[in-house]
Structures are given as C-alpha cells and as structure tokens.
C-alpha positions as CSV (number, residue, x, y, z in Angstrom):
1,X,0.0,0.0,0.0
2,X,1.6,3.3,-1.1
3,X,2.6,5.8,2.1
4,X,-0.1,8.7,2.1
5,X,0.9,11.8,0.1
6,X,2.4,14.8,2.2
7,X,0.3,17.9,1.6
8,X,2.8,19.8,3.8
9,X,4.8,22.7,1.8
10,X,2.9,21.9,-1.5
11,X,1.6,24.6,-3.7
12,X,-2.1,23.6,-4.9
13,X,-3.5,24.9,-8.0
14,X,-7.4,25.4,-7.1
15,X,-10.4,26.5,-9.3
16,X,-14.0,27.7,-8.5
17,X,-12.1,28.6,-5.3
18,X,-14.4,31.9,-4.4
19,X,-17.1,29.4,-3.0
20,X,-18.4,25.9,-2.3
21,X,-16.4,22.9,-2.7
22,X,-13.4,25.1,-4.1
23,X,-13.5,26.9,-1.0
24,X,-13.6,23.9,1.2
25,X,-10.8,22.1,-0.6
26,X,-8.7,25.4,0.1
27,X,-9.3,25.9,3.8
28,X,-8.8,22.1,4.1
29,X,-5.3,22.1,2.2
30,X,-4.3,25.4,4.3
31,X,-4.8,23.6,7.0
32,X,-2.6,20.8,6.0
33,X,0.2,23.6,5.5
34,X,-0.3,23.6,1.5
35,X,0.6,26.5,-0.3
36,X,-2.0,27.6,-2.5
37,X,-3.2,29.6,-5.9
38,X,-6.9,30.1,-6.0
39,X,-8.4,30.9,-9.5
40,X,-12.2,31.8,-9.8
41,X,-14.2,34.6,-12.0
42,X,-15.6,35.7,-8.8
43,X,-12.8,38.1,-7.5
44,X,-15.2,39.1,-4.1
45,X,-15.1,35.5,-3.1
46,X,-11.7,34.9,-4.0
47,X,-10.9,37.5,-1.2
48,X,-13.1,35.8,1.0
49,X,-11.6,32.2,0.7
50,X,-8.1,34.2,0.6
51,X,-8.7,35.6,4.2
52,X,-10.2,32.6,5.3
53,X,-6.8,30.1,4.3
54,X,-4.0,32.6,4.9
55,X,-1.6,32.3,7.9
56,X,2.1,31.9,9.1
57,X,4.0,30.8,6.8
58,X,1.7,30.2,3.6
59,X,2.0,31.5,0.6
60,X,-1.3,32.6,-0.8
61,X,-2.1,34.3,-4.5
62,X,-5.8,34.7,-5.8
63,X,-6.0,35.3,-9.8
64,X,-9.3,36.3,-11.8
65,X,-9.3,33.2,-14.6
66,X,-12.6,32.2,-16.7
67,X,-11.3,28.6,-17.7
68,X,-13.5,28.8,-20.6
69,X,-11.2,31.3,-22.0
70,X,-8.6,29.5,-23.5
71,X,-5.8,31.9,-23.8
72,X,-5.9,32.8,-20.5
73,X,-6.0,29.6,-19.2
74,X,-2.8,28.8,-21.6
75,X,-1.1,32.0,-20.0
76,X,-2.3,31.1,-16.5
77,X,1.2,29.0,-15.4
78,X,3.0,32.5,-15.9
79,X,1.4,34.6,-13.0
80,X,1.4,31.4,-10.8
81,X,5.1,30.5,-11.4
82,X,5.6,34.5,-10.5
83,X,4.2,33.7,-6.8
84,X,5.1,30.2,-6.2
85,X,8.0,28.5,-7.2
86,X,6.4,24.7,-8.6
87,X,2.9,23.0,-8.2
88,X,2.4,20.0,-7.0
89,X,-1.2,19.6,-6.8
90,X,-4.2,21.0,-9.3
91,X,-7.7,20.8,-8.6
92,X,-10.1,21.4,-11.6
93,X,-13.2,21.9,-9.2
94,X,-15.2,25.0,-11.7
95,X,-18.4,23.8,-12.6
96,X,-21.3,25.1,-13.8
97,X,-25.1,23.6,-13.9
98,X,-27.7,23.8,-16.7
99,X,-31.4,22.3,-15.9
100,X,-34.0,21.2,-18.7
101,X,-34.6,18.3,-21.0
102,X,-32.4,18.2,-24.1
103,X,-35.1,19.2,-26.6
104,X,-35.5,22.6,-24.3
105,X,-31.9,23.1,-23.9
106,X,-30.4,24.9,-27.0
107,X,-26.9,24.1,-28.3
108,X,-25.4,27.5,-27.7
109,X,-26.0,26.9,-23.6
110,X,-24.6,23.6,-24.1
111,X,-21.2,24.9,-25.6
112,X,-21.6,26.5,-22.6
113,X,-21.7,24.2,-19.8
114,X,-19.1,22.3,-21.8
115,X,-16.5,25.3,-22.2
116,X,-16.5,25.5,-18.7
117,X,-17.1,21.8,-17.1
118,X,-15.2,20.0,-19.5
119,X,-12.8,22.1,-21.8
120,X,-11.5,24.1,-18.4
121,X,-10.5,20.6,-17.2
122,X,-8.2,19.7,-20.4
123,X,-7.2,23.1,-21.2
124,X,-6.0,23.5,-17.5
125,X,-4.5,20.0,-17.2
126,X,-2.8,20.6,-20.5
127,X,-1.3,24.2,-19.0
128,X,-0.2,23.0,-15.7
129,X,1.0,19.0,-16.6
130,X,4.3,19.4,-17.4
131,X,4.8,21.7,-13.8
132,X,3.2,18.6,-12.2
133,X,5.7,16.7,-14.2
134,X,8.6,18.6,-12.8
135,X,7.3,17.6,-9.2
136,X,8.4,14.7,-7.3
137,X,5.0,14.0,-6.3
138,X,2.1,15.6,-7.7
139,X,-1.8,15.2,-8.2
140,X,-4.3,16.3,-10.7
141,X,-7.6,16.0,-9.1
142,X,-10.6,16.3,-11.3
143,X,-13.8,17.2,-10.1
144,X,-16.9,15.1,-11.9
145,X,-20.3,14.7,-10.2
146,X,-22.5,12.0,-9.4
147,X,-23.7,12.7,-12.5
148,X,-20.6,11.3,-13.8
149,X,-21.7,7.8,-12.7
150,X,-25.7,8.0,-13.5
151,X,-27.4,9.8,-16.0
152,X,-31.0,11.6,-14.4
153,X,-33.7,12.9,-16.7
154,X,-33.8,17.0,-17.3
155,X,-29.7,16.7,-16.5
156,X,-28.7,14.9,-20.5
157,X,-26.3,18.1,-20.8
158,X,-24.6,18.3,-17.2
159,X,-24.2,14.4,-16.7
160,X,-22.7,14.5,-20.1
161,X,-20.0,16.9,-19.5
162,X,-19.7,14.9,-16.3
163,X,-19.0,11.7,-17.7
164,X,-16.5,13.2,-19.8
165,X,-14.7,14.5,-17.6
166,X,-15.0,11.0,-15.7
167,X,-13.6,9.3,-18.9
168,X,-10.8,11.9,-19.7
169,X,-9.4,11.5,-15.8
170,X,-9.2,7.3,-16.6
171,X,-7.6,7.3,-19.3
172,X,-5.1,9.9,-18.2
173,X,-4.6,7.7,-15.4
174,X,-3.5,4.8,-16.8
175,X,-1.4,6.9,-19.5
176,X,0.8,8.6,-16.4
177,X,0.6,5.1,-14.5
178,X,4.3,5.0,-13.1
179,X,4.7,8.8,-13.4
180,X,5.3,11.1,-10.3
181,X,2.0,12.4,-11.1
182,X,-1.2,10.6,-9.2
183,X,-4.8,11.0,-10.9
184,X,-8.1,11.0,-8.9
185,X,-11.5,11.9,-10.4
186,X,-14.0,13.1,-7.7
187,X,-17.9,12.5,-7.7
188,X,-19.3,14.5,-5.3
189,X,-23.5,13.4,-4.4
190,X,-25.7,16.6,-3.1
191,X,-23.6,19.3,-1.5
192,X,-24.5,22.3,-0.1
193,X,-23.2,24.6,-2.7
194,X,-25.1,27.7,-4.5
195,X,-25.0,25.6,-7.7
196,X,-28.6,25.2,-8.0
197,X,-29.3,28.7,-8.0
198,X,-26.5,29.5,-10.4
199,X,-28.1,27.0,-12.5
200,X,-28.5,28.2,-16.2
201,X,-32.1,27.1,-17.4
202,X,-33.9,27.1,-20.7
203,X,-35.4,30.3,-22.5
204,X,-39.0,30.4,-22.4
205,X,-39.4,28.2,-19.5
206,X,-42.1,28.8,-17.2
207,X,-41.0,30.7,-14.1
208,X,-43.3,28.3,-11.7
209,X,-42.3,25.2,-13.1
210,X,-38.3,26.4,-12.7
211,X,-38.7,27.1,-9.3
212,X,-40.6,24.3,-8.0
213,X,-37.9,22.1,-9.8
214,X,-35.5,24.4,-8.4
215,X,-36.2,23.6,-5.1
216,X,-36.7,20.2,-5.1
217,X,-32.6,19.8,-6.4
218,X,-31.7,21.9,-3.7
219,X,-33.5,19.4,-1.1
220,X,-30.9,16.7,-2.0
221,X,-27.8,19.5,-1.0
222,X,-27.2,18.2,2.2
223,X,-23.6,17.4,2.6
224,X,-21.7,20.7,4.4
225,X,-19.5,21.9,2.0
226,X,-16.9,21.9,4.2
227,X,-17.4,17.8,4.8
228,X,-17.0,17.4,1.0
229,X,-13.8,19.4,1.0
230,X,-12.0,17.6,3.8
231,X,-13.4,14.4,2.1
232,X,-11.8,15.2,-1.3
233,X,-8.2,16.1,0.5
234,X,-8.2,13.3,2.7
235,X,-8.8,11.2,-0.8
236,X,-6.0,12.6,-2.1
237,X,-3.9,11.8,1.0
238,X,-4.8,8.6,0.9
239,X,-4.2,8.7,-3.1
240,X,-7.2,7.4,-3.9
241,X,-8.3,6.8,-7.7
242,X,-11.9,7.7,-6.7
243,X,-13.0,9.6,-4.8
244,X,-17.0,9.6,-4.1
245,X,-18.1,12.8,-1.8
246,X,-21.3,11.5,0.2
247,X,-23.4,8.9,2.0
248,X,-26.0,9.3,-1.8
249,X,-22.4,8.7,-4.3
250,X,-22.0,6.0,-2.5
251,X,-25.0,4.2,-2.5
252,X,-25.2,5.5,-6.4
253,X,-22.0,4.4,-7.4
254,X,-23.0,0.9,-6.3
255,X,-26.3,0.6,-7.8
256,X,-25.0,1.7,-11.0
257,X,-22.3,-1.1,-10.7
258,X,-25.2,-4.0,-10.1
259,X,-28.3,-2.3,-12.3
260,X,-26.3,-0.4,-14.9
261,X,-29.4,0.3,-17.2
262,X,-32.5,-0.3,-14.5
263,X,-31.0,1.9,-11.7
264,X,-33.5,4.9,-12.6
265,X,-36.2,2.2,-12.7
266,X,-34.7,1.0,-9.2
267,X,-34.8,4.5,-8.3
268,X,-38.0,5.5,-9.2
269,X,-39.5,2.7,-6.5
270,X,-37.5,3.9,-3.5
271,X,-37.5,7.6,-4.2
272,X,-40.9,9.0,-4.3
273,X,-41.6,11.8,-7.0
C-alpha cells in the first residue's frame, strides 16, 4: 500500500475557489500547511476564501481566470510561477449547472456548460501537466459529479459533461501510471453549494415550473461543503483513484455497478416523486 501523500509545503492549484467545494478544498489544504493559488471569476469571493486560508508561513495568491477562456487559461502557469516556485497539486473543481430536458436546452448553452465543465478541465490540465511533471509528487484531481456515474432525466447536458470528464481523468490515469504524477477523479453526491441557483435554465421556461424544480434539487444539497472538501483532501492523502463525496455517491455508485441500465427504474421505486 503506497505511504499517504504529504500535503505539507505543497503549492495547490485550485479552481472555482471563491465558493463551495473550491473553498472547502482550500481551507482544508491550508490547514494541512499547502501553499495555495486560488483561481475563480468571482474576485469578491476569492478574497473571501483568501482571508479565510492565509496564515504563518503560507503563501497565498488569488488570480481572476474564466477557464473557458482559452488563452488565459494557456497563460495562467505565468502569473502562478511569478508567486510560487512549482505545483504540485491541481484541482479542476469549476463547474457550472444547466437544468431542462435536451429538446428545451439549446446548443449554444450547451457549448456553454461544456467550455466550462469539460474544456476548463483539459485546457488546465494541459497548461499546468508538465509543472506537475517537474514535481516529485504531484496530483491532478478532477472534479466530476454524481452525474458522472448516472445519468438523471432533465440533467442529459450536465451528466454528459460529467461523464467526460470522468472518462478523460481514466484514461489519463492509466497513460501517467508509473509517473510522479497521481490522478483522482471526484464524484461529489448533493452538496451544499449555491449551484442550484446559479443554474443556467432554458429560455421560455415557465418561471413556476423552474422554481418548483429548483427547489426540489436543492432538497438533495445536504452534505456541508466543508465535509465534501476535507473528504476530497483526505482522498488525495490517501491517493485514492476515486474519490466519491457523500453517503448518496455511495450508495449510487453501487447501484449503477449492479443495475447499470435499471438503476432509474430501481430508483423510481425507493424515491418518491
């Protein structure tokens, strides 16, 4: 069994840091004395998690990145190598949400979602690889979803991106298998994150029906986003390949394993509508 990975004196690379998850993997890594570079849109809560993680000793930057933009995301290793001299550690946590069948959901707000949950993974993992390269022991940590391992109606769009990213962080896996650099895709169940009222929705839907739908997701956000953050960091300790965020990934991820095309049919019987 491989000795857990020291987080101590690491720099971590983390994204969609101004709030949620991002947030809580930040103030757990701080706490773990990891250096760190927070990226998010959001420059308000970048300040926020900033002041919350910095103390004796740590070096802490904050940068304004949209990792849908992909020359800033190619650029982005320049003002992080200016504050911190390697990285050993990225987590591609920036997500987005967009709610509706596929017939109401029009292509443009899928190249959305996509740009963000899927082409900011590769276009940061192909920016900051080779500085994980140079590291003696590094991580890339992608963050998928639940949705990564089933597929719910109204969700064809996010579970796809999900899945992708779920596929992308395999097979990188196995091609750096023997490398200094450890891969771990995260699936995180219902966590109590503002993504739900981020949530892009259709045009033209009806305001009632949004918000009763709206609130019903939200009723499955349970998990303190703080409990999903120490979860993922103690994953990557503990250099897990998966790492499933949540009493509901668990018991998801297994009944996908045994009914791998009856689990919504399995679902619809235990949860009621």
């Amino acid at each position: 069994m491989p000795s857990p990975m020291r987080l101590s004196g690491r720099t971590a690379v983390v994204t969609g840091a101004a709030s949620g998850i991002g947030r809580a993997i930040a103030v757990s890594l701080a706490r773990r004395g990891c250096h760190l570079a927070l990226a998010d849109v959001n420059e308000a809560g970048l300040a926020e998690t900033a002041a919350q993680v910095r103390g004796p000793g740590l070096r802490v930057s904050t940068h304004r990145l949209d990792v849908s933009d992909r020359a800033a995301v190619a650029a982005f290793p320049d003002p992080v190598g200016r504050e911190h001299p390697g990285v050993d550690l990225l987590f591609n946590n920036a997500g987005v949400a967009l709610g509706g069948s596929f017939e109401q959901v029009s292509d443009e707000d899928v190249e959305w979602l996509f740009d963000i949950n899927f082409w900011g993974v590769v276009r940061m993992t192909r920016a900051f690889l080779p500085l994980l390269r140079k590291s003696d022991d590094a991580r890339l940590v992608n963050v998928s979803s639940v949705f990564g391992l089933i597929a719910p109606p109204e969700q064809a769009a996010y579970a796809a991106s999900k899945f992708a990213v779920r596929g992308f962080t395999e097979a990188l896996r196995h091609e750096l298998a023997g490398s200094s650099v450890g891969v771990s895709v995260v699936h995180p169940g219902g966590v109590a994150t503002a993504i739900a009222d981020s949530a892009r929705i259709p045009a033209g839907a009806p305001a009632d029906e949004v918000e009763r739908r709206r609130a019903a997701f939200k009723k499955n956000l349970a998990l303190p986003a703080a409990v999903a953050g120490e979860t993922i960091v103690c994953g990557v300790e503990q250099r897990q390949p998966r790492i499933l965020v949540g009493r509901d990934a668990k018991v998801l991820a297994l009944l996908e394993r045994l009914a791998p095309v009856s689990y919504w049919k399995v679902l619809g019987r235990m949860v009621p509508r």
